[in-house]
LOVO-109595 format. One record per residue: residue in three letters; x, y, z of N, C-alpha, C in turn. Coordinates in steps of 0.02 Angstrom, whole numbers, plus 50000, padded with zeros to 5 digits. Each point is the difference from the previous one (the first is absolute). Example, Ala and Ser with C-alpha at 12.3 -4.5 7.8 and 13.67 -1.06 7.14 Angstrom:
LUMLO   aa  neast  nnorth    nup  caeast  canorth   caup  ceast  cnorth    cup
LUMLO  ala  50660   49716  50390   49955    50059  50000  50045   50060  50000
LUMLO  ser  49982   50053  49964   50042    50059  50003  49961   50055  50037
//
This chain:
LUMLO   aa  neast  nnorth    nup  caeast  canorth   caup  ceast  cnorth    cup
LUMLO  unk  51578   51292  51656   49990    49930  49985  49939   49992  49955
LUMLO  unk  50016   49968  49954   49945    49982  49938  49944   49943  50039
LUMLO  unk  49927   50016  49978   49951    49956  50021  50014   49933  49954
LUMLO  unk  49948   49956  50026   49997    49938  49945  49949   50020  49945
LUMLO  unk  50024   49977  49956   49943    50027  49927  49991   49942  49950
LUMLO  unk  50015   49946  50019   50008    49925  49963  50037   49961  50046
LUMLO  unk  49998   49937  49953   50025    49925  50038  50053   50008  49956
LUMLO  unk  50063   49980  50075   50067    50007  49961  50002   49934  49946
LUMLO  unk  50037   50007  49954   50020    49925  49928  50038   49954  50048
LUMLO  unk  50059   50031  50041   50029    49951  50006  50001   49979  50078
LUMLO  unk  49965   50014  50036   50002    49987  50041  49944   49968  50040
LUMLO  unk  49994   49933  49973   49929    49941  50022  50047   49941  49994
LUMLO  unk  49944   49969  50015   49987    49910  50000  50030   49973  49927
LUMLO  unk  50013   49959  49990   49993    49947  49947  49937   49987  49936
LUMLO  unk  49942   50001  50049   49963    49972  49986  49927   50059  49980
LUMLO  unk  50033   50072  49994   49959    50031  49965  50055   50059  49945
LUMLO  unk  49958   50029  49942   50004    50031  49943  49980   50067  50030
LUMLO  unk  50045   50067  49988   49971    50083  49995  50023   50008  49941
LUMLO  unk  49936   50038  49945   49996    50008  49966  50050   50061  50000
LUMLO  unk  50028   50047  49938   50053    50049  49988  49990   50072  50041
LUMLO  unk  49903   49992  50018   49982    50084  50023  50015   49980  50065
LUMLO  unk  50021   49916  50038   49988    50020  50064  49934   50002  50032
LUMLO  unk  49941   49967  49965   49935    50022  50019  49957   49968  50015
LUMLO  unk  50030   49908  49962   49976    49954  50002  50023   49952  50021
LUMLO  unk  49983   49944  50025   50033    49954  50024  49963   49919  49980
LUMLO  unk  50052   49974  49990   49959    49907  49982  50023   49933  50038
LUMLO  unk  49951   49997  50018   50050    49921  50047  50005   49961  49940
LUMLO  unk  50052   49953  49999   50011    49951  49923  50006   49944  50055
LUMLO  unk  49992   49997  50083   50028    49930  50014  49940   49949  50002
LUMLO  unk  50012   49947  50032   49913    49958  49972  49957   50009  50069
LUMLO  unk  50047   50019  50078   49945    50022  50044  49996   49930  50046
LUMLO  unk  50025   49945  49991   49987    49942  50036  50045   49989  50070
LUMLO  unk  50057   50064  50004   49991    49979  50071  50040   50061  50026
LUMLO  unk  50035   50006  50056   50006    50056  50006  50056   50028  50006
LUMLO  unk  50056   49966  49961   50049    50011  49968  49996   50037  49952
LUMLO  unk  49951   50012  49962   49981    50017  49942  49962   50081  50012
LUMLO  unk  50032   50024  50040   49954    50065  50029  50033   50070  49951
LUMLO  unk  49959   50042  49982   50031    50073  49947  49994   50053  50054
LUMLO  unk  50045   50024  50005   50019    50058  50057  50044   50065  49922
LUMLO  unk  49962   50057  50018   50054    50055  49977  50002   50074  50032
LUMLO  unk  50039   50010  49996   50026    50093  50057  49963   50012  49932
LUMLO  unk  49978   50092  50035   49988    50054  49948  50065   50039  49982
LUMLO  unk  50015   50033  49964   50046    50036  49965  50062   50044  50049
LUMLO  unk  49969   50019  50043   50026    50045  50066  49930   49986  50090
LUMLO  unk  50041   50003  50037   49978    49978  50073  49960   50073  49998
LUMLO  unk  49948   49985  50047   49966    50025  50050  50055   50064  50017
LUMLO  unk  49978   50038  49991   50049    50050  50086  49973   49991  50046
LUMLO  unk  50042   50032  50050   49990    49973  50068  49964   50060  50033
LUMLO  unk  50016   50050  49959   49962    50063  50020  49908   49990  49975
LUMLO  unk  49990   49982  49944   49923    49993  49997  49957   49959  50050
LUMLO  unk  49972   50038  50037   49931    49987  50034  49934   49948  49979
LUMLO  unk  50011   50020  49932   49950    49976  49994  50033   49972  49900
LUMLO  unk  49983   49944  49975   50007    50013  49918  49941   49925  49990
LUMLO  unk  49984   50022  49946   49959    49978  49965  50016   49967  49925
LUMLO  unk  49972   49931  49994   49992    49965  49954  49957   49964  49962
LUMLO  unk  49974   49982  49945   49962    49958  49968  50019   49954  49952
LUMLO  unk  49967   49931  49972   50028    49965  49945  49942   49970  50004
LUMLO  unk  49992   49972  49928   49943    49955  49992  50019   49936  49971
LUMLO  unk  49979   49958  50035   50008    49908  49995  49968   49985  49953
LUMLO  unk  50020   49978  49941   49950    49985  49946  50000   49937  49991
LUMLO  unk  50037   49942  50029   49985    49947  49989  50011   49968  50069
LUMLO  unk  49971   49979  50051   50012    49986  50093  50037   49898  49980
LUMLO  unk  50003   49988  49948   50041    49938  50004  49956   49954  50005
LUMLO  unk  50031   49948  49975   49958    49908  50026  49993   49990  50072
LUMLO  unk  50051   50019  50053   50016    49982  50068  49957   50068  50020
LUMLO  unk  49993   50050  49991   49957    50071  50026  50052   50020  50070
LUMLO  unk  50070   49994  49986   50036    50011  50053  50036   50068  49987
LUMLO  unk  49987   50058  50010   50030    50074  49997  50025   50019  50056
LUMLO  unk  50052   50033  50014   50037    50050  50058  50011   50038  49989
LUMLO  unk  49989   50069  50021   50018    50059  49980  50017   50027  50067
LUMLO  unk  50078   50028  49997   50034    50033  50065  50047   50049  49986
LUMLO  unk  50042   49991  50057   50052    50055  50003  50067   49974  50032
LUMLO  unk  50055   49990  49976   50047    49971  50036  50076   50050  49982
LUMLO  unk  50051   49985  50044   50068    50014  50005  50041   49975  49932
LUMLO  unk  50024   50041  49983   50063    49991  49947  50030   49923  49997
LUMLO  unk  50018   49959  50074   50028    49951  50011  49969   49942  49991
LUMLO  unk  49934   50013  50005   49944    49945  49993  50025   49955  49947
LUMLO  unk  49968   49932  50016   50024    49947  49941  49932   50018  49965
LUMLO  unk  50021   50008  49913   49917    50011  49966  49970   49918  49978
LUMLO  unk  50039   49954  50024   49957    49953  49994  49956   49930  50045
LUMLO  unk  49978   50066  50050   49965    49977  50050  49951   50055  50002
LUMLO  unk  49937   49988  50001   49943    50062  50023  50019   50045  50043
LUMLO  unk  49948   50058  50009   50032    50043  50035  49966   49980  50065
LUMLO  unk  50029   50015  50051   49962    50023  50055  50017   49909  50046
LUMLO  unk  50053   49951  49948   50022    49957  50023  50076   49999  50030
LUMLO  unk  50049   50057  49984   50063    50020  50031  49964   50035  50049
LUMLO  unk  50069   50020  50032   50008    50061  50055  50003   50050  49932
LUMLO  unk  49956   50061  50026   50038    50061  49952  49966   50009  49957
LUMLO  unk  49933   49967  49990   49952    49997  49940  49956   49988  50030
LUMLO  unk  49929   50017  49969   49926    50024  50005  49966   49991  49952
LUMLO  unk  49930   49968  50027   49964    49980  49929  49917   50032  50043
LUMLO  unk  49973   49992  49954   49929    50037  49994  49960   49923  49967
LUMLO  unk  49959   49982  50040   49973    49907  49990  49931   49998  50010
LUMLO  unk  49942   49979  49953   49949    50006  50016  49998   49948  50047
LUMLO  unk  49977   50007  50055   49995    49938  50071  49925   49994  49979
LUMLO  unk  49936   50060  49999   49929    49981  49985  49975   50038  49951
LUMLO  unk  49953   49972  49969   49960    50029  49925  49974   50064  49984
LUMLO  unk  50039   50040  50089   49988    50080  49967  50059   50038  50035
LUMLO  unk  50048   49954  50053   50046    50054  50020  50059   49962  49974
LUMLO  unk  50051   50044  49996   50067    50007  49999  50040   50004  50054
LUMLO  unk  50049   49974  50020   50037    50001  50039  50083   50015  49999
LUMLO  unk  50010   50042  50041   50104    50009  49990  50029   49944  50049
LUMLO  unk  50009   49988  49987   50064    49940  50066  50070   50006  49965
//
């Protein structure tokens, strides 16, 4: 089974842009409510065999609203609801000004 190595093109929200490498991502929606949410899978899932995998990305613009989610969810997930708001999905949420949290 192939790791993830980019954000799949076609498989997001509405309301964001991946650039051709897969590398980048753009919200285009205006952010006013939460209908308007950008959800996208990476290229290939997680295996189920890794223990442990590791990721990074850098936020270069955190938005007018400063509202980010970054998670992990099921194939079935609707991508246009945050994560960690279905069954089957997980988000990583700053709750305070130095920790992170999974719920």
């Amino acid at each position: 089974m192939d790791l993830p190595t980019a954000w799949n093109l076609d498989d997001k929200s509405t309301y964001l842009s991946v650039d051709s490498s897969g590398l980048r991502v753009n919200y285009e929606g205006l952010g006013e409510s939460e209908k308007e949410t950008g959800v996208v899978r990476a290229n290939n899932p997680i295996p189920p065999y890794c223990k442990l995998f590791y990721f990074e990305g850098d936020i270069i613009d955190e938005g007018k609203n400063k509202i980010i989610g970054i998670g992990f969810c099921e194939k079935e997930v609707d991508l246009n609801r945050m994560p960690g708001w279905e069954d089957g999905s997980w988000v990583i949420t700053e709750m305070m000004a130095d920790h992170f949290v999974l719920r």
